[in-house]
C-alpha positions in Angstrom: 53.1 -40.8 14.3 50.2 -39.5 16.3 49.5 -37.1 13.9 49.4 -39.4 11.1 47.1 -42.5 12.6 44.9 -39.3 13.3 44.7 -38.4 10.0 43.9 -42.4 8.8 41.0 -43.0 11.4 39.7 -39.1 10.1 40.0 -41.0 6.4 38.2 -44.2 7.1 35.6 -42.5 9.4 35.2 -40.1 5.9 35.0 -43.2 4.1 32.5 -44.8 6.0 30.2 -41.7 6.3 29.7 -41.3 2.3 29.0 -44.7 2.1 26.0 -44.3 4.4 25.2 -41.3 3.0 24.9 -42.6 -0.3 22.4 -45.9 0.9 20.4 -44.0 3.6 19.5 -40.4 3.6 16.4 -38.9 1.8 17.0 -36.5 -1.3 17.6 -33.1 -0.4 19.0 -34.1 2.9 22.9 -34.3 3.7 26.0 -34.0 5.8 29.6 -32.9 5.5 31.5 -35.9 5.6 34.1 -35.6 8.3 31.7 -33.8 10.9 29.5 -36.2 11.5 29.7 -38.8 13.7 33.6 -39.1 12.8 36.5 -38.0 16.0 37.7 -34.7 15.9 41.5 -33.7 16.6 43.2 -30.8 17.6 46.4 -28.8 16.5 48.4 -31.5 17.7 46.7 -34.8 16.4 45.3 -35.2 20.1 41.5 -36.4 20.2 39.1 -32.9 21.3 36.5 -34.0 23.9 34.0 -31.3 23.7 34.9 -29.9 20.9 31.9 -27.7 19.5 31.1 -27.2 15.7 29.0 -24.0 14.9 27.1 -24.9 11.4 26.6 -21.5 9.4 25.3 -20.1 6.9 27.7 -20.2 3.3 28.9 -17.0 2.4 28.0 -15.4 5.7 30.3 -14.2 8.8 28.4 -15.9 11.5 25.0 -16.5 10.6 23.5 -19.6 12.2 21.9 -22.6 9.8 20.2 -25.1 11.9 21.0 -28.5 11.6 18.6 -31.7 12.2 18.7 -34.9 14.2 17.3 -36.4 11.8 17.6 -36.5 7.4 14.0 -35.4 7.3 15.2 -32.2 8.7 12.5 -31.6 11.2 14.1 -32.2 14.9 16.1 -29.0 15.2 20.2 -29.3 17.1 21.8 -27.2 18.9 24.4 -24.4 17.4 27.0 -25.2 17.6 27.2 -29.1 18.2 29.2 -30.5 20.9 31.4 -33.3 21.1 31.4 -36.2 23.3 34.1 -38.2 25.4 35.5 -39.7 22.4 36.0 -36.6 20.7 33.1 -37.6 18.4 30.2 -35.3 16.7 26.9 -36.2 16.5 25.0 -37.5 13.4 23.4 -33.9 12.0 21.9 -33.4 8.2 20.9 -30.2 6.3 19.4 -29.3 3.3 21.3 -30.3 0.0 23.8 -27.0 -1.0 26.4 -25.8 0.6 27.6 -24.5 3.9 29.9 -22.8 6.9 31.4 -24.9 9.3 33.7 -23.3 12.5 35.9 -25.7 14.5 37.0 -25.1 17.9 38.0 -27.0 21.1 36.2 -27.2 24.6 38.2 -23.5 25.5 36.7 -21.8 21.9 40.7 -22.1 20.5 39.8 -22.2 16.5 41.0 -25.6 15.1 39.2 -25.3 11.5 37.4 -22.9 9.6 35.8 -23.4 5.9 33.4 -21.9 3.7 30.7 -23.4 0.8 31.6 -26.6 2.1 29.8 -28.9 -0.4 26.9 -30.5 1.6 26.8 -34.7 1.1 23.7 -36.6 0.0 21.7 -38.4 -2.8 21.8 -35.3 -4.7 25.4 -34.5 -4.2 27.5 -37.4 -3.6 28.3 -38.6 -7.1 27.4 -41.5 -9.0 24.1 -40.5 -10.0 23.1 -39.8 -6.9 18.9 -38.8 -7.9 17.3 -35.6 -6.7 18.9 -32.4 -7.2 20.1 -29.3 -5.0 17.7 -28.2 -2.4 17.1 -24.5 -3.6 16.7 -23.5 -0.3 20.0 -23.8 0.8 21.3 -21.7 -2.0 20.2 -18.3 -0.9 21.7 -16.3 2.2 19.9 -15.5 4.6 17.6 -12.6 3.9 17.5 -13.2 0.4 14.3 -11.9 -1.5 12.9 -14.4 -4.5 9.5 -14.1 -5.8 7.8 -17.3 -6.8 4.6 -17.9 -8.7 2.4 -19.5 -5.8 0.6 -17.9 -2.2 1.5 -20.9 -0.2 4.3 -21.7 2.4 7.8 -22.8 1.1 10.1 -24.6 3.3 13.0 -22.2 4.8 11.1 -19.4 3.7 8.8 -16.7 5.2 6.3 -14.0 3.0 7.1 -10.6 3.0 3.8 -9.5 4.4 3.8 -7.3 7.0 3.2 -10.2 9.8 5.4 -11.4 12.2 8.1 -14.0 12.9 9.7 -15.3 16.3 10.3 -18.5 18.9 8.1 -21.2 18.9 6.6 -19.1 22.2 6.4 -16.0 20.8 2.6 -16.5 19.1 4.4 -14.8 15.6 1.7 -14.6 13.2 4.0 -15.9 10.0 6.4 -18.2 11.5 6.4 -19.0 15.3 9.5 -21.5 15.2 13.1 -22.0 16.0 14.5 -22.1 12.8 13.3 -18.0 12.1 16.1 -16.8 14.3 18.8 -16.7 11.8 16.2 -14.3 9.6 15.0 -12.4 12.9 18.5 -11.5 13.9 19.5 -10.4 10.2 16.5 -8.1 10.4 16.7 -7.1 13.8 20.1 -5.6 12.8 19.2 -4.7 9.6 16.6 -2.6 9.7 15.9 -0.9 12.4 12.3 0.4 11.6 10.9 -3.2 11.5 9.1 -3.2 14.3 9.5 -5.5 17.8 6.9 -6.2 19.8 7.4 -4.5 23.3 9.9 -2.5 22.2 14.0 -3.1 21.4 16.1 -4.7 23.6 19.6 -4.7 24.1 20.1 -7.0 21.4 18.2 -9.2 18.2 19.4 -12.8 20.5 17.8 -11.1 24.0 14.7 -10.5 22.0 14.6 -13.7 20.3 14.4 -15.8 23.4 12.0 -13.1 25.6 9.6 -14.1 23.1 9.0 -10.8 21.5 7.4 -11.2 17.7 9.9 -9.3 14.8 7.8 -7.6 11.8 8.4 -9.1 8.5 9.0 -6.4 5.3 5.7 -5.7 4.0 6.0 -6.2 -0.3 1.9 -6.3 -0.7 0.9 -4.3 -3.7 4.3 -2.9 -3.9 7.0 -3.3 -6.6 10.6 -3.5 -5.3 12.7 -0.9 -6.3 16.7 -0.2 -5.7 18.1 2.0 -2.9 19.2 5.2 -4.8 22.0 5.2 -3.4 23.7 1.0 -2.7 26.8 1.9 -1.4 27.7 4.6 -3.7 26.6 8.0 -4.0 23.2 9.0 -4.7 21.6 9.1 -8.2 19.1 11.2 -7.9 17.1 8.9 -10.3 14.7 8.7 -6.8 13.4 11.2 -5.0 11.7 11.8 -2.2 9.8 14.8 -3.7 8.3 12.4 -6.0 8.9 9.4 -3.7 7.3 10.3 -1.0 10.4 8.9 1.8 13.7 9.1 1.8 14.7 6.8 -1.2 18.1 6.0 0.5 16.4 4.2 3.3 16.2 0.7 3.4 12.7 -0.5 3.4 11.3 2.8 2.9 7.9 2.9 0.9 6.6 5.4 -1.4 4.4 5.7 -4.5 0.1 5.3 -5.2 -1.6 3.8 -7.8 -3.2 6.9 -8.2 -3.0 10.5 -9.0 -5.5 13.6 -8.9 -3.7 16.4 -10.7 -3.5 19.8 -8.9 -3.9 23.2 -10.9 -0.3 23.4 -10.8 0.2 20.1 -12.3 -1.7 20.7 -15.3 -0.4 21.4 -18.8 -0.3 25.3 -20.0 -3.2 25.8 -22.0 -6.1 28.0 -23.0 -9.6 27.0 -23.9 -10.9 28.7 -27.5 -14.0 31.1 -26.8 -15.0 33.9 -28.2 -18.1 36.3 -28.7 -18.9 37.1 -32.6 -21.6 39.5 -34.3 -23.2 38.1 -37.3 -24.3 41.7 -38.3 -27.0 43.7 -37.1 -29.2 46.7 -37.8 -30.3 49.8 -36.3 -33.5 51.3 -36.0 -33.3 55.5 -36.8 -36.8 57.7 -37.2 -36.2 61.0 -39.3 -38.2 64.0 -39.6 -40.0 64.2 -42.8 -42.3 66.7 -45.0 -45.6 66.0 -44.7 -47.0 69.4 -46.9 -49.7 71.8 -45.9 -52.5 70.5 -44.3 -53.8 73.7 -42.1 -55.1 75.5 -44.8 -52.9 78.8 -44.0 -50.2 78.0 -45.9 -48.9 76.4 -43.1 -46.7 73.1 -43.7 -46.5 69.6 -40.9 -43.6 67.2 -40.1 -44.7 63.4 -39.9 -42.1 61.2 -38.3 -40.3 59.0 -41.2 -39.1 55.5 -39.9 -36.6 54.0 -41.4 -33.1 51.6 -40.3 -29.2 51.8 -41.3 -27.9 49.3 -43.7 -27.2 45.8 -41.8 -23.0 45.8 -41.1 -21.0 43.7 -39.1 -19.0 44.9 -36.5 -15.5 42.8 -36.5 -15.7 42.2 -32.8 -14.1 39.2 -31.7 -12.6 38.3 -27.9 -10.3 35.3 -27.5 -9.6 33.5 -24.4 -6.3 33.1 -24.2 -6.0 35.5 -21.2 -8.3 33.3 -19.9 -11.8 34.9 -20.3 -13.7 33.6 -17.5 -17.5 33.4 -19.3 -16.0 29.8 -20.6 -18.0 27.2 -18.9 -15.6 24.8 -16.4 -15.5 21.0 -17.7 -13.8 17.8 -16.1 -14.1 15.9 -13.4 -11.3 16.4 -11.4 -10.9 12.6 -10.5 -7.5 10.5 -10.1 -6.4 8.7 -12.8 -4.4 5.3 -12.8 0.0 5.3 -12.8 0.1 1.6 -12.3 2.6 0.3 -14.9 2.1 -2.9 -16.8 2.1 -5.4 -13.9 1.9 -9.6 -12.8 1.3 -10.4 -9.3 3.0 -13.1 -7.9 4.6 -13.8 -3.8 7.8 -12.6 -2.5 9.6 -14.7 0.2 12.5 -13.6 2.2 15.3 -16.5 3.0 15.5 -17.8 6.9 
């Protein structure tokens, strides 16, 4: 009987929160109907004072999503929310899409568990309803998505090399609460990202010491796939050509540019050669010039004459590579940019 007249008050306090939900919140703000300012119960039917409920990200293990005082989504709860007395949670909004809620009672003994809950507002609760989903609750955390603009988007951070932490930490992309669902994917993720001061023991003890967390940096790169995802690698990337290891996530490799060495060049020869058009020789022959002593005695005069012009059929390639050719080129890079539009990649938080 207890048991049952649980279940009723659970359906008119469901009852009573979509019809609020469907008069009062802004679009793109909602609630899960049933966790929100309604009684929870345990195994047993019996009311759950201090009961906490850990809001998470959909489609994730255990990654925080922060929920909001308020259906602007700008004062920031704590994770997990707590019950009161009565066994009731407080009144907590996210963004439109779906999520990961995580039941338990005041001793952390599991009483419900579900995933891509539907979230509850304008957008979402039937009949029309105006607005549509809030694309930022969509994406896991972590997610990449390019998007034609330079400015901020809401639950998002650039991939730009700067930083993200606490609202103390003086990050110089996102200095806020709401980054530490992205700073602990990171922090675990990739362990090259740099922390300021150093690593702690783990991505939470960092987050509230303050440290700053480095963001990927995607400016003037293209994003290419691990060579390897999980499977062997393909060999289509290497890191003779790549310049890292192309099974590293968040390595970066590649120019814009290339100077060819000798060794990269093309076999070839250059055409040269040397050529005689023809060509004469000068000869002088002794000649008989008669008797000019007057003894009987006879004089040679020098004759001049040449050889018949003839060519010689001397011709010397360069295919051994003569080196009289003169050098030409410049020897400058040339552009390996492929056919290209810039836009802004953003990471999920």
């Amino acid at each position: 009987m207890r048991i049952k007249l649980a279940r009723l008050m659970g359906l008119v306090a469901v009852a009573a929160a979509s019809l609020f939900l469907s008069t009062s919140l802004a679009p793109g703000a909602g609630t899960v109907p049933g966790f929100s300012l309604v009684p929870q119960f345990d195994l047993t039917g019996k009311p759950a004072p201090g009961c906490r409920l850990f809001v998470i990200a959909a489609g994730t293990v255990a990654t925080p999503q922060n929920a909001y005082s308020d259906s602007g989504l700008t004062q920031v709860l704590p994770n997990p929310l707590t019950c009161d007395a009565a066994a009731r949670l407080p009144q907590w909004f996210v963004s439109d899409g779906l999520i990961k809620l995580r039941l338990t009672d005041r001793n952390g003994a599991q009483i419900f568990i579900g995933d891509n809950l539907l979230v509850i507002g304008p957008s979402g609760g039937g009949g029309g309803g105006g607005g549509v989903i809030d694309p930022t609750t969509i994406f896991q955390t972590g997610a990449f998505m390019q998007f034609y603009g330079t400015g901020i988007l809401s639950g998002w951070v650039r991939c730009n090399g700067r930083t993200i932490g606490n609202a103390s930490s003086g990050a110089t992309e996102r200095a806020n609460s709401d980054t530490q669902a992205l700073y602990s994917y990171l922090w675990g993720a990739d362990s090259n990202l740099a922390v300021a001061g150093g690593r702690g023991a783990s991505a939470a003890a960092d987050f509230g010491a303050n440290k700053t967390l480095a963001l990927p940096d995607c400016r003037g790169r293209v994003v290419a796939n691990l060579d390897d995802m999980g499977s062997s690698a393909a060999g289509r990337l290497t890191s003779s050509y790549f310049g890292a290891t192309a099974t590293t996530l968040g390595a970066t490799g590649g120019s814009e540019s290339q100077t060819l060495t000798i060794a990269q060049m093309p076999s070839h020869f250059h055409s040269a050669g040397i050529y005689d058009p023809t060509h004469a020789h000068p000869v002088t022959i002794p000649g008989n010039s008669g008797n000019t002593g007057g003894g009987g005695a006879f004089g040679n005069t020098p004759i001049s004459s040449s050889t018949s012009a003839a060519a010689t059929g001397v011709r010397v390639n360069s295919s051994n590579g003569l080196d009289t050719t003169y050098s030409t080129g410049g020897g400058g890079a040339h552009p390996i940019v492929q056919p290209t539009i810039l836009a802004t990649t953003y990471i999920k938080m």
